[in-house]
C-alpha positions in Angstrom: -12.0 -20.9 39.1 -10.4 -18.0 37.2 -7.1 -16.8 38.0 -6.8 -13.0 39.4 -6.3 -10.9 36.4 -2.9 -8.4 36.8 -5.4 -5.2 36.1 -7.1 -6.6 39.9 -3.2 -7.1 41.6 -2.9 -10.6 40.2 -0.1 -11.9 38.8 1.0 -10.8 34.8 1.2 -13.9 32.2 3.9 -12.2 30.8 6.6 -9.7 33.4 9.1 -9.6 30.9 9.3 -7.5 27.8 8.3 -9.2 24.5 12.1 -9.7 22.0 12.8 -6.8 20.2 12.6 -7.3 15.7 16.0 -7.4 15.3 15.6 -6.6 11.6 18.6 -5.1 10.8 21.5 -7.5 11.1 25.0 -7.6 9.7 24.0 -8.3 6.3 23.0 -4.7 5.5 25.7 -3.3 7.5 28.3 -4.8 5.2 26.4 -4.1 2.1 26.0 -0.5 3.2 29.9 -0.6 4.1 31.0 -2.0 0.6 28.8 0.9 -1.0 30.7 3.9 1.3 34.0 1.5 0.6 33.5 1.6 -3.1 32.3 5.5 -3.0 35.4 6.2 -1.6 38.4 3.8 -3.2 36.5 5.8 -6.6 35.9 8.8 -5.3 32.3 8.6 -7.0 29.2 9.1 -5.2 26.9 6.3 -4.9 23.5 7.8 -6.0 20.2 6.1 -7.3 19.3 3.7 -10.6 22.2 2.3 -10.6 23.7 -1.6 -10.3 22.7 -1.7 -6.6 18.9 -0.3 -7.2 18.7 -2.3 -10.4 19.6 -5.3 -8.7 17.3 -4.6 -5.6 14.2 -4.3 -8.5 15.5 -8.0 -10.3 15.6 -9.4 -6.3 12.1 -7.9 -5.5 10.2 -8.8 -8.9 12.2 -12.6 -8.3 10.5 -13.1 -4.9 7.1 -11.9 -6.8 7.8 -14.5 -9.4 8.7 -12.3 -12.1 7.6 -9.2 -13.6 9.4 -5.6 -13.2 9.7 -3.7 -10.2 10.8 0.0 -9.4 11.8 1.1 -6.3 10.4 4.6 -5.2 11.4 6.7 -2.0 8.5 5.9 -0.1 5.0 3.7 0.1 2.7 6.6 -0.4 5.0 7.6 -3.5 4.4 3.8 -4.6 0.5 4.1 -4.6 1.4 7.8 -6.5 3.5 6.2 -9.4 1.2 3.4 -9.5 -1.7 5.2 -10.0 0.5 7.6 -12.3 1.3 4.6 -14.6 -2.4 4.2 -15.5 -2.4 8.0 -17.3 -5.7 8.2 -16.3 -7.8 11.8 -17.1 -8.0 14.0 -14.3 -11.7 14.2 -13.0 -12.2 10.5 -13.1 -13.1 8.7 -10.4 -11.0 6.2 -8.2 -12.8 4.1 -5.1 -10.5 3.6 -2.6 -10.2 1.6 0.9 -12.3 2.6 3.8 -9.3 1.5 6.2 -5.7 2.4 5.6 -2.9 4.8 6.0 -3.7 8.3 4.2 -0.9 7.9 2.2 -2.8 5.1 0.1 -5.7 7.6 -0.6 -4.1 11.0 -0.8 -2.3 10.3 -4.4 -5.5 10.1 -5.4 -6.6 13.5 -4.8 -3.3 14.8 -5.9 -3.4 13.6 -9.3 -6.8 15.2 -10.1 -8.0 12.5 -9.9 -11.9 11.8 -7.5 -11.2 9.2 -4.4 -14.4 7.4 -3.7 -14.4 5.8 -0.3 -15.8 2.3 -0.5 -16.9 0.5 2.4 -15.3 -2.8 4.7 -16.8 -6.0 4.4 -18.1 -6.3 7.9 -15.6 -9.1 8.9 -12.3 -7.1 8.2 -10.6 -4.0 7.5 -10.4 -4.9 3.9 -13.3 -4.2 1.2 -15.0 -6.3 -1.0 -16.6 -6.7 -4.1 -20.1 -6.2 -2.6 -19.2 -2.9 -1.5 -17.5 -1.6 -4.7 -19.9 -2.6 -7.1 -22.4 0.0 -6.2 -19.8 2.6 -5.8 -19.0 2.2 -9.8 -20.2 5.0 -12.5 -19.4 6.3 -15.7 -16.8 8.4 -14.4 -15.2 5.5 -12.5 -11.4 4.6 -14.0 -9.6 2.3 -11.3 -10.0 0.6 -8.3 -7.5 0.8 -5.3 -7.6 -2.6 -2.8 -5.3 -2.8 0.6 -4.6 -6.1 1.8 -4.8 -4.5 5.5 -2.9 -6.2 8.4 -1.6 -8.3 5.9 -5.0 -10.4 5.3 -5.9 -10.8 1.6 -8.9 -9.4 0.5 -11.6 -11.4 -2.1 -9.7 -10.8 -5.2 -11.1 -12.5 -8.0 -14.6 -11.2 -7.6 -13.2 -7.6 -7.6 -11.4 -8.4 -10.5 -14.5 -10.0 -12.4 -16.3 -6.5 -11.6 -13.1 -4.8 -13.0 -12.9 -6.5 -16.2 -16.5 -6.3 -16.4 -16.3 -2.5 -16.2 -12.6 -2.0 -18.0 -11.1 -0.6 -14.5 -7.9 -0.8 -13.7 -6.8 -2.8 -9.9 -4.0 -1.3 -7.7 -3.1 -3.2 -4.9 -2.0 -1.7 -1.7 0.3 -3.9 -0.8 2.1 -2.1 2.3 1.2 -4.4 4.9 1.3 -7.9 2.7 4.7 -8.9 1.5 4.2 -12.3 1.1 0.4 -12.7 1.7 -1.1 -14.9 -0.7 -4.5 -15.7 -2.2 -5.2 -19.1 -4.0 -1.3 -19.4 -3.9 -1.2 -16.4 -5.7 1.3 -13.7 -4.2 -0.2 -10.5 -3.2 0.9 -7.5 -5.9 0.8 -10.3 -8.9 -3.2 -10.1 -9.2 -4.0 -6.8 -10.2 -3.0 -4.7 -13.0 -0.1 -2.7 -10.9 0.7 -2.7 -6.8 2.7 -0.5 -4.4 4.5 -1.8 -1.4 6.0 0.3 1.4 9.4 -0.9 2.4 10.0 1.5 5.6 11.0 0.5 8.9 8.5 -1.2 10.1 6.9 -3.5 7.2 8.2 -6.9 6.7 11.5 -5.6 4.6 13.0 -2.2 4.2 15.1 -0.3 2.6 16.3 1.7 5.5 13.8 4.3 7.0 11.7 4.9 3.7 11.3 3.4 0.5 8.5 1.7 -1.4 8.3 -0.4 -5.0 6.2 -0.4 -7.6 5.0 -3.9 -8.9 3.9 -4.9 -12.6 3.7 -7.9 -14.5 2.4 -5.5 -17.3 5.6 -4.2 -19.2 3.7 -0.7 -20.9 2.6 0.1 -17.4 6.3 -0.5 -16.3 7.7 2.2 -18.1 4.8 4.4 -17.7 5.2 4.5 -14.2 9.4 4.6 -14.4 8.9 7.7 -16.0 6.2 9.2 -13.9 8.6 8.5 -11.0 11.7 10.6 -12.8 9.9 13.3 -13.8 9.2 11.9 -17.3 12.3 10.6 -18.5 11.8 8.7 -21.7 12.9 5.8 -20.2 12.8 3.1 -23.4 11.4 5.5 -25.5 13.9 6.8 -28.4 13.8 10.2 -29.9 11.5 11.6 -27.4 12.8 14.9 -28.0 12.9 15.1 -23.6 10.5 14.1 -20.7 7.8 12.9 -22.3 5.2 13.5 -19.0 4.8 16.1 -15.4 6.4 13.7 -12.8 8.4 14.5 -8.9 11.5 12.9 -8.2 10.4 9.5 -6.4 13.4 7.5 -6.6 15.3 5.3 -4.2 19.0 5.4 -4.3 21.7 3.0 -4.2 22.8 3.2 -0.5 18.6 1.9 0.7 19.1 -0.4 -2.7 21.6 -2.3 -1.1 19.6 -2.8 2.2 16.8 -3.4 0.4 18.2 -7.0 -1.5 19.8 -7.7 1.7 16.4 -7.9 3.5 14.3 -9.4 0.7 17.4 -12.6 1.2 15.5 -13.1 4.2 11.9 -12.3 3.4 10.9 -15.9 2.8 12.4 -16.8 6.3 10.7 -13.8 7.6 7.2 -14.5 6.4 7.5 -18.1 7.0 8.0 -17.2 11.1 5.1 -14.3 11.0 2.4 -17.7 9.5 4.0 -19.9 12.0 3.6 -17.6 14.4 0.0 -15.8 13.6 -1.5 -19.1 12.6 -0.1 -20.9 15.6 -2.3 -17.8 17.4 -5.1 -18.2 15.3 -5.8 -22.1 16.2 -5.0 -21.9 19.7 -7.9 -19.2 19.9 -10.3 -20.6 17.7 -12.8 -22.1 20.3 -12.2 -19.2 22.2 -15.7 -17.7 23.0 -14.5 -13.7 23.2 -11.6 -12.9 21.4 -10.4 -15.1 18.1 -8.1 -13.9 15.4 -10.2 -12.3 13.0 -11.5 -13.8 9.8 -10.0 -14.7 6.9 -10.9 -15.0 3.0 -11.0 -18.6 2.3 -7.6 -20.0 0.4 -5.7 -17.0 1.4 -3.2 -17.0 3.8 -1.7 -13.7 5.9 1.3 -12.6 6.7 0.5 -10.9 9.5 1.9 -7.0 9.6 -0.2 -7.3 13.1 -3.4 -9.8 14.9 -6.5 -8.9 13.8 -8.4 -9.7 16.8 -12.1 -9.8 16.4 -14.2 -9.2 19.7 -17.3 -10.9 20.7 -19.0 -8.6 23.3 -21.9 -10.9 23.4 -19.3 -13.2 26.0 -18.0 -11.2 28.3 -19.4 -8.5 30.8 -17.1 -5.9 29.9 -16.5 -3.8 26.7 -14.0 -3.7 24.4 -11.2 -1.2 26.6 -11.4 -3.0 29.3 -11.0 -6.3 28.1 -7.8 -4.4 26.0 -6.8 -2.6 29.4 -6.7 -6.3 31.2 -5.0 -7.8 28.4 -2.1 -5.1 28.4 -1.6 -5.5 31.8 -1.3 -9.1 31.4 1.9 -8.0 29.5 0.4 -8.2 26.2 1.0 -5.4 23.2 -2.6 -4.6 22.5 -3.6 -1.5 21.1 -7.7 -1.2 21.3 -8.4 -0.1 17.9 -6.8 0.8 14.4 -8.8 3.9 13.6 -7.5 4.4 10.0 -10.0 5.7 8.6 -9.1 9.0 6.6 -12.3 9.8 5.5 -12.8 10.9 9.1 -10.0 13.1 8.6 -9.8 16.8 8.2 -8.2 17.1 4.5 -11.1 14.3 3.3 -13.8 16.0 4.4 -13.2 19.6 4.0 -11.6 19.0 0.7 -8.2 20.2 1.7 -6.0 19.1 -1.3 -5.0 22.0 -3.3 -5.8 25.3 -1.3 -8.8 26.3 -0.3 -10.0 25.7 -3.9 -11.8 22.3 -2.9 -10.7 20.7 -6.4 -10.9 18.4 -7.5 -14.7 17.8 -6.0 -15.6 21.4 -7.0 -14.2 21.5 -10.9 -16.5 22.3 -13.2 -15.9 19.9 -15.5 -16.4 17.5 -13.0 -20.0 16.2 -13.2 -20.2 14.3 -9.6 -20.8 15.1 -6.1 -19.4 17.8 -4.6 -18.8 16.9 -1.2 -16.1 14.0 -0.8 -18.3 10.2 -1.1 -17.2 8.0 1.8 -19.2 5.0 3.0 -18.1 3.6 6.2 -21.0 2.1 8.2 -19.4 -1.2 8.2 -16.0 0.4 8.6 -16.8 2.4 11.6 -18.5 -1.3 12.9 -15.6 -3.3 12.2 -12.9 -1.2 13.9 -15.3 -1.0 17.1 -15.7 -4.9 17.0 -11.5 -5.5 16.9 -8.3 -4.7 18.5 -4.8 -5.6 17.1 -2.1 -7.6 19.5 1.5 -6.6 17.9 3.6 -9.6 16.3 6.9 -10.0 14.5 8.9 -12.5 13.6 11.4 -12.9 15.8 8.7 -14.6 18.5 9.1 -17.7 19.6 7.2 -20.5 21.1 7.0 -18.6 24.7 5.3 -15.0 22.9 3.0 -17.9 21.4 1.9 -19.5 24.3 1.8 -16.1 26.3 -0.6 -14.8 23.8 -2.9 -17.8 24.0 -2.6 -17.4 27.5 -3.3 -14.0 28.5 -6.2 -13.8 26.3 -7.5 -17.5 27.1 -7.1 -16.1 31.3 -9.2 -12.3 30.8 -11.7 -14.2 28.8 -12.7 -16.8 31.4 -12.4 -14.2 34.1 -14.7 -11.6 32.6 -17.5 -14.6 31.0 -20.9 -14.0 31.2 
């Protein structure tokens, strides 16, 4: 017999709260100390690109494996740089992730440049292959992928359709410090990637930051430059900024913080797999609710659960089964609507004015109206929730977990 759920007056899995991150420790205190300390005993101001940020760039590119790293003021400003690096004409054409923060499809509008919204592969927030290849025309130039909740996405068959069409791959890698594909790192297997280091992702530099990620050298520079309004960065007798940039740097003081935190990144991702993967097998005969699916020979990091719904087992729908889960004591949010083609500026063109561009230059020889197919998208985001996770659980969040999700399924079984 089922237990009374805590939505009905029954006792909660879970009464206390769930441990708090505890991200910031005593580590970046004292490097953030030493950098007023030294600020002060020289009466210099610390400021950005120098020893701190370059080191933070050599620690970041290290945990990558190698390869050349800058460190920008923000995520969004990552995908920006990143996509700046390319130098791609304006009026070309970009496909971009159906789910994901705005931030990772915006730059794309505001370089002149056309987003084309590809759809999900119906088992995941992420796209696929499949749904890009159709998506791909003469006036296509890159392709933007986001490893969403952390959970890699199919990457060699997008970059066999890249390579077969002489696109460029950004990865989105916000959410996937430390995701890997085929023992690949996330960020190492496209052309250029973008990672968001605020708050909340798996290392920061303080409240904002981001880094842009490239094994390719020319593309390094290209974006360094981009991201300091064209400073000829390695370039001798430029005459002066060789290319229209903003000012996207970091600066020392979130440098510091920054190689603090990416000391404990492995520990940090090692706890999130533990932890989601522990979750994942203790669910996996569940009938209702298992942790959604994975691409073979990848493994997540887990920014959050993916929690994939199976309405076809239970007699409720998905907010209730959400509701009776949260009062269980559980963090579960009933759906990640990130879908910015839904959003105002996407689909009334709101990028520079009232002018529409770039969908309504003349010189460019597409559709007017923003492209955006999100069947699947739309599908997938009805048909799962997400259960908040960090690292910092332990055995009892584990159990709990399985618990509370183990106790609404039996009592709401068809």
């Amino acid at each position: 017999m089922s237990q009374k759920l805590a939505v009905d007056g029954g006792s909660k899995v879970r009464s206390t709260p769930f441990p708090s991150r505890g991200l910031i420790g005593p580590e970046e205190r004292a490097a953030a100390l030493a950098m007023f300390d030294q600020a002060i005993a020289t009466g210099n101001a610390f400021g950005y690109g120098g020893p701190a940020e370059q080191q933070y760039e050599k620690d970041f590119a290290a945990y990558l494996g190698g390869g050349f790293a800058d460190a920008v003021n923000s995520g969004s400003n990552a995908v920006y740089c990143a996509l700046g690096a390319l130098q791609i004409d304006a009026l070309s054409e970009v496909i971009v992730p159906p789910i994901t923060d705005p931030g990772g499809i915006m730059p794309v509008a505001l370089l002149g440049l056309v987003p084309v919204v590809a759809d999900a592969d119906p088992r995941t927030y992420n796209t696929s292959a499949e749904q890009i290849a159709p998506l791909i025309t003469e006036r296509t130039r890159a392709i933007v992928v986001a490893h969403i909740a952390g959970d890699a996405l199919d990457m060699d068959p997008i970059l066999a359709l890249a390579k077969k069409h002489n696109l460029y791959v950004v990865e989105d890698c916000a959410q996937a410090h430390g995701t890997t594909y085929k023992g690949r790192m996330a960020g190492t297997l496209g052309d250029i990637a973008a990672f968001s280091t605020m708050f909340g992702k798996h290392h920061c530099t303080g409240g904002q930051g981001g880094v842009v990620f490239t094994r390719n050298e020319t593309l390094h520079w290209q974006g360094k430059r981009f991201a300091d309004r064209g400073k000829p960065f390695n370039l001798t007798n430029a005459g002066g900024n060789v290319v229209a940039g903003l000012n996207c740097n970091l600066n020392d003081l979130s440098a510091v913080i920054g190689s603090a935190q990416v000391a404990k990144l492995p520990r940090i991702i090692g706890n999130r797999v533990r932890i989601g993967n522990a979750i994942r097998d203790g669910l996996a005969a569940n009938a209702a609710v298992t942790v959604g699916w994975q691409v073979p020979e990848s493994q997540s990091c887990y920014w959050f659960l993916r929690m994939a719904f199976h309405p076809e087992a239970v007699r409720v729908d998905k907010a209730t089964f959400c509701q009776a889960l949260a009062a269980e004591g559980i963090p579960a949010t009933v759906a990640y609507r990130a879908i910015p083609a839904e959003y105002p500026w996407f689909r009334e063109r709101r990028v520079f004015g009232a002018s529409g561009f770039p969908w309504t230059c003349s010189d460019y020889k597409g559709p007017r109206e923003p492209q955006a197919h999100i069947a699947n998208a739309l599908r997938v985001v009805e048909t799962h929730f997400n259960i908040a996770m960090h690292e910092s659980y332990g055995d009892q969040e584990i159990a709990d977990i399985i618990e509370a999700v183990r106790k609404v399924s039996e009592a709401y079984a068809r």
